[in-house]
N, C-alpha and C positions, 0 to 999 in steps of 0.2 A: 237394852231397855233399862231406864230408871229403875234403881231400886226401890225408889218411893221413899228412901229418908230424906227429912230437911236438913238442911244447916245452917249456919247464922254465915251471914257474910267471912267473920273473920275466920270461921271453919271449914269455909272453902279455900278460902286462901292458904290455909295452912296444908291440904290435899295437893297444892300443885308447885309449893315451894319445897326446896330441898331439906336436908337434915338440920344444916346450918342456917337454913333462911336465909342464902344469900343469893340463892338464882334460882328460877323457874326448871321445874322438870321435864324433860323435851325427850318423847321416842323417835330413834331414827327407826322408820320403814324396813322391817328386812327386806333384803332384794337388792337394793339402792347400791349397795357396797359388791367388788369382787377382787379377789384376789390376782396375783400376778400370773398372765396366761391362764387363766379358766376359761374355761372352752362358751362358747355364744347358742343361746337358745332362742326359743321364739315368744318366749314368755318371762324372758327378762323383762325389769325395769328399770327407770333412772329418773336422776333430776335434769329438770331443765335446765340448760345454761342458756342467757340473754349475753346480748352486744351493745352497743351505742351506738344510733346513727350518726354516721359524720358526714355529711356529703362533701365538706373539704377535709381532707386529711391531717390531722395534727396529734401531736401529743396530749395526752391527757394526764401521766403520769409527772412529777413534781423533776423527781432526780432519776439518777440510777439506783436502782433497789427498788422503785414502787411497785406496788400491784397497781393494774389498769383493765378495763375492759376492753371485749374486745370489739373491734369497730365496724361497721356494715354502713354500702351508700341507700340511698333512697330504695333500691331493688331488694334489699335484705341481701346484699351478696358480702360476702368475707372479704375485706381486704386484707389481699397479704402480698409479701414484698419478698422478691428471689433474694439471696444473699450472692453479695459481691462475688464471692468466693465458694464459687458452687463448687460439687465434688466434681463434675467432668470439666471444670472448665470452657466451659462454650459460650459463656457472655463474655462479649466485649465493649471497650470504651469507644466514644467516636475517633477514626484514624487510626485506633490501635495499629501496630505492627505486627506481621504474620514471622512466628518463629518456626522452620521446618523442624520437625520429628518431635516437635515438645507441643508448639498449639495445637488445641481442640475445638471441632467445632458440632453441632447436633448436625447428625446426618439428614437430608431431607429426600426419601424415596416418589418415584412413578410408580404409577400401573401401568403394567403390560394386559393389553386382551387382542385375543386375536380378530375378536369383534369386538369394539370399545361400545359402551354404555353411552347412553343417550340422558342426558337431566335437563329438565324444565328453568325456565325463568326465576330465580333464586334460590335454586339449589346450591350444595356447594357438591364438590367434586374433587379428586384427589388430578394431578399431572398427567397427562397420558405418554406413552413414549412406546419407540417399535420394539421388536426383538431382539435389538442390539444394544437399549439402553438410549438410544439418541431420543432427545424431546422431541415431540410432535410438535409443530406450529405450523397453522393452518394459512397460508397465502391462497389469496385471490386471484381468480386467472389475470385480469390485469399485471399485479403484481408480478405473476409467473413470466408473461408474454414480456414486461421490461428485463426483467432480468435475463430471457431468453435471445431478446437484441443487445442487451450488451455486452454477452458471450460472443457475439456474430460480430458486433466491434469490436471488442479485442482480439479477435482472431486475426480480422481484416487490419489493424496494426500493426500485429505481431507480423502478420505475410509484408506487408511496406518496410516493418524496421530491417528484417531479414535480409530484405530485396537490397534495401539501401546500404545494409553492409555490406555484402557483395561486390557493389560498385563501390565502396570507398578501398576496402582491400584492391581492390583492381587497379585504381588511380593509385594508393600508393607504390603498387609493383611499378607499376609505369612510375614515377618519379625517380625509386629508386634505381631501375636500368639507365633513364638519364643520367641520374650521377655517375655512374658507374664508367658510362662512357664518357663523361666531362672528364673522371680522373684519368682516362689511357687518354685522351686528346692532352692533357698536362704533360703527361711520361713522355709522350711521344716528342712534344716541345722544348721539354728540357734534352732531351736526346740530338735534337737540330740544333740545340747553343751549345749542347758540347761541340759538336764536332765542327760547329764554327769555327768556335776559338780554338781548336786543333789549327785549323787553316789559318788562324791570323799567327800564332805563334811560328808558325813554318815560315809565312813571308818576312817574320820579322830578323828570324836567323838570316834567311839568305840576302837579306840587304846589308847584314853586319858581314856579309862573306866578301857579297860587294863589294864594302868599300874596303877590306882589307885586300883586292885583287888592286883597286887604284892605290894605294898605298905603298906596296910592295913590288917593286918595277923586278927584281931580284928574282924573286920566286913565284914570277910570271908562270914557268911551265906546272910548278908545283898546284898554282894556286888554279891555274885549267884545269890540270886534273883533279884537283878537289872540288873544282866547279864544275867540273863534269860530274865526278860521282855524285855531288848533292841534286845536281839537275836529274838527273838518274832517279834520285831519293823523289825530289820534287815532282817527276813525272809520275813514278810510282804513286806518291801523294793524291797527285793531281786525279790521276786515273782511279783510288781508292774515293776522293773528295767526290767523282765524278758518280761515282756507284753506291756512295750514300745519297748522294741527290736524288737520284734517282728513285733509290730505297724512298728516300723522304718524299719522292713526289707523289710514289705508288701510295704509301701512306696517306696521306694526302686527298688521293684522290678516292681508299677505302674509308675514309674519315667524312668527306662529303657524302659518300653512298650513307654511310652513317647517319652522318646529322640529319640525310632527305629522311632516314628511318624514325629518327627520334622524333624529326616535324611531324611525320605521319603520325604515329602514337600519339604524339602530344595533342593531335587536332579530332583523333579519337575518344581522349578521354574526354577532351573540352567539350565535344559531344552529346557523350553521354552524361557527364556533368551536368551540363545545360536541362537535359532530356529529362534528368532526375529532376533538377528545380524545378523544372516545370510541371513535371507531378504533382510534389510538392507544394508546388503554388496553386493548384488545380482543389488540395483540398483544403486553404482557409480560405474564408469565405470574408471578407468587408464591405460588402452591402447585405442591408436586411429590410425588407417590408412585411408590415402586419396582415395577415390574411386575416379579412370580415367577410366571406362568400361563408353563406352555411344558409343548410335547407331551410327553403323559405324567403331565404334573401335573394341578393343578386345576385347573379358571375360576375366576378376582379378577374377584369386584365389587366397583368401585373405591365405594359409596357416595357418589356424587355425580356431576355430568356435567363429564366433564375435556375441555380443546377442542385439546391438541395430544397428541403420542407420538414423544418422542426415541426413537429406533432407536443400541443400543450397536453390538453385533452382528450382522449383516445376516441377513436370509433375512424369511417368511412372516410374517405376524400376521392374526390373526381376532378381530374385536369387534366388540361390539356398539352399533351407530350410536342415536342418540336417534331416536326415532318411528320406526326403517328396517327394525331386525331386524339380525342379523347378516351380516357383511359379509368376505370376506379380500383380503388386501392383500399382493399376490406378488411377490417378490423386490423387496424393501425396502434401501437399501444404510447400512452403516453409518454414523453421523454423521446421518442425515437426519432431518430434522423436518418429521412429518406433522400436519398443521393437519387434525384431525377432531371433530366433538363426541361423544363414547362414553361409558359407562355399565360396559361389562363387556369382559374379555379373557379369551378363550376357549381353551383350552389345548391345545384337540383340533388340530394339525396348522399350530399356534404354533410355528416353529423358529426367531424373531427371539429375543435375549438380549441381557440387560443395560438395559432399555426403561424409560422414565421418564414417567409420566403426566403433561402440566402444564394447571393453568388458572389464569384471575386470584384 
């Protein structure tokens, strides 16, 4: 409360100016101030600090060194900016490259519940994952049923590729037992020109004895007896030439039993060859018609018998099977390919869409 003295203007002023009169006397607030680490009570005070709103972000400070205030968008919220060079390093640039045992990055955990938590329409919620750590991600029975026939095709693949190796090891053994016996039918041949030309060399001595017996009237008796013992040699020959012939014809004629053997085989595999392509050709398909029969509409008779039925859009289909009569086919999943022989598609309680008829 007033003390109740007056003062003259200039005697007030002289109350609130300093000793020097050169500045105003100003008390700081005890409270306001604390020392380094002193402890926080509930009855503290302070000064307010203010920001500047910026709703685009800029400098405000001149160079380096200014003071600046600090800055807030329209929400009153703090803008503040991570430094490049954070202590764990876990920001990166766009494309950075990943260095092992040096880069870092913020770990991002799930919840495990053995009954997971249920949350409303804009809640937020952490990842869910099983007992093992694996993410939970929720698919669709749709979703489940295609992935469940293209396990059932790839299996059905895998049994075709399997099968198909099978028969190609098999044709190769068969090719290779041909050669096998092409090369002893070679040996065998080279073995018949040897002993030819055995037999031509022999005739061509005893024509040179020949004419040395017309030559030499003199040693007439000598040259009897040496053309006696070469005839001798000669028949000996003749009778050896006569027992490889033989040999060769025997040959010859195990070499025919042969080659019937090889023909058989060879008309075995060409066979089964064939029997494979036409497996093969059994599953691509180039013809295609668009199936329009769906409940409500009419039955498409496809005029002709088609041996498969792409499914666009999943659900029911009903047709009619070759020699069977009509047949339906329930809950069918999108994507799938059903390998059937049909004739007609039935529209009466048909809810499959988008459907493509194929055969070869």
């Amino acid at each position: 409360m007033a003390n109740g003295i007056k003062y003259q203007s200039h005697e007030i002023l002289n109350k609130v100016l300093n000793t020097a009169e050169t500045g105003l006397q100003v008390d700081i607030v005890a409270g306001a101030e604390y020392a380094e680490d002193s402890g926080h009570s509930s009855t503290d005070t302070g000064n307010f600090v203010l920001g500047v709103r910026n709703d685009t972000l800029a400098a405000l400070g001149g160079t380096d060194g200014d003071y600046v205030p600090f800055q807030m968008n329209a929400s009153g919220a703090l803008f503040v900016e991570v430094a490049s060079a954070s202590g764990d390093d876990s920001i990166y640039v766009d494309d950075a490259d990943w260095t092992n045992s040096s880069s870092k990055h913020t770990l991002v955990g799930g919840l495990y519940q053995s009954t997971p938590q249920s949350i409303t329409d804009g809640d937020t919620g952490p990842l869910q994952v099983n007992a093992n750590g694996n993410l939970i991600v929720d698919l669709s029975a749709t979703d489940n049923a295609v992935l469940d026939a293209m396990v059932v095709d790839l299996a059905a693949l895998e049994t075709l590729q399997t099968s198909t190796n099978t028969k190609l090891d098999t044709l190769e053994t068969t090719l290779t037992a041909i050669e096998t016996d092409q090369a002893a039918l070679e040996v065998l041949s080279i073995a018949a020109n040897v002993d030819h030309a055995a037999n031509e060399a022999l005739l061509i001595t005893i024509d040179e004895d020949t004419n040395a017996i017309k030559g030499h009237v003199d040693g007439i008796e000598t040259l009897i007896t040496s053309t006696n013992s070469k005839i001798d040699t000669l028949d000996a020959v003749q009778d050896n030439a006569l027992t490889k012939l033989g040999e060769i014809e025997t040959t010859n004629n195990a070499n025919q039993v042969l080659l019937g053997t090889i023909d058989s085989d060879t008309d075995a595999t060409k066979t089964a060859t064939e029997a494979s392509q036409s497996a093969l050709e059994k599953m691509l398909y180039g013809n295609a018609l668009v199936i329009t029969a769906v409940d409500g509409g009419s039955t498409q008779a496809l005029g002709a018998t088609y041996e498969s039925l792409y499914i666009g859009v999943g659900g029911d289909v009903v047709v009619t099977m070759v020699g069977t009569g009509n047949f339906t086919f329930k809950n069918l999943a999108s994507g799938q390919l059903l390998p059937i022989r049909f004739t007609h598609v039935i529209n009466t309680n048909t809810t499959a869409t988008y459907m493509i008829a194929l055969k070869a």
